[in-house]
N, C-alpha and C positions, 0 to 999 in steps of 0.2 A: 406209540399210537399210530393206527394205521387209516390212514382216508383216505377213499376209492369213489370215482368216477363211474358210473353206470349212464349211459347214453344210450338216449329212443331220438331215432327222427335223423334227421339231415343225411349227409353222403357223407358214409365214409372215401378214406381214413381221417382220423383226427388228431386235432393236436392238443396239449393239454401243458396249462400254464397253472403251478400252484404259490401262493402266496400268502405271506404272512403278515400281522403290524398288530406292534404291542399297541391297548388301548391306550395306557399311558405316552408314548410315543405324540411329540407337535407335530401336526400337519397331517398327507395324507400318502406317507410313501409305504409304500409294499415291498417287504424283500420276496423274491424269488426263491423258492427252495422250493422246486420239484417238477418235471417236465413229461409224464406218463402218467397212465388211467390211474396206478396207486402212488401215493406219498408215505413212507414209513418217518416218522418224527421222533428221533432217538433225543430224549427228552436229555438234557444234562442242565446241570444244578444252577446255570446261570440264566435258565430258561421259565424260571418261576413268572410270573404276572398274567392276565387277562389279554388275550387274543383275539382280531377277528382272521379269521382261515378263509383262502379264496381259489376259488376255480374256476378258472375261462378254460372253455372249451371251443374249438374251430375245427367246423367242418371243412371237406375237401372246396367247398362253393364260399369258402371266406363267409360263412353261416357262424354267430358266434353266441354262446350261452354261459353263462355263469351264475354261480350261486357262490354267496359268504355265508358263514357261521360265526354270528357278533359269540361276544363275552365268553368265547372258548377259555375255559380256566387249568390255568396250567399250575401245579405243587413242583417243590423243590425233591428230586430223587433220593430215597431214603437210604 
């Protein structure tokens, strides 16, 4: 699965933080996995459960914008 960053507004260049956390997961930590405009998510089998997917973006002005995608569902690869 592939998620990509399209950015209107601020000054470039930008920086681009991606992030994950299973719904099931206590509390409210976020793994890291992904540092550029796209994220490829090479799904393997222990990857199964409900997701929320997140993306801070940072402009060159420390200008900062993000969006999550709750209940992102993820299947077991066949």
């Amino acid at each position: 699965v592939t998620f990509s960053s399209h950015v209107t507004g601020g000054t470039p260049a930008y920086t681009y933080q991606w992030s994950i956390k299973k719904t099931s997961d206590p509390g409210s930590v976020w793994t890291e996995v992904g540092n550029s405009a796209s994220w490829l998510w090479n799904i393997g089998s222990g990857d199964a459960g409900t997701y929320a997917v997140r993306c801070v973006v940072t402009d060159s002005q420390s200008e900062t914008g993000e969006v999550t995608w709750e209940d992102f569902t993820v299947s077991a690869p066949m």
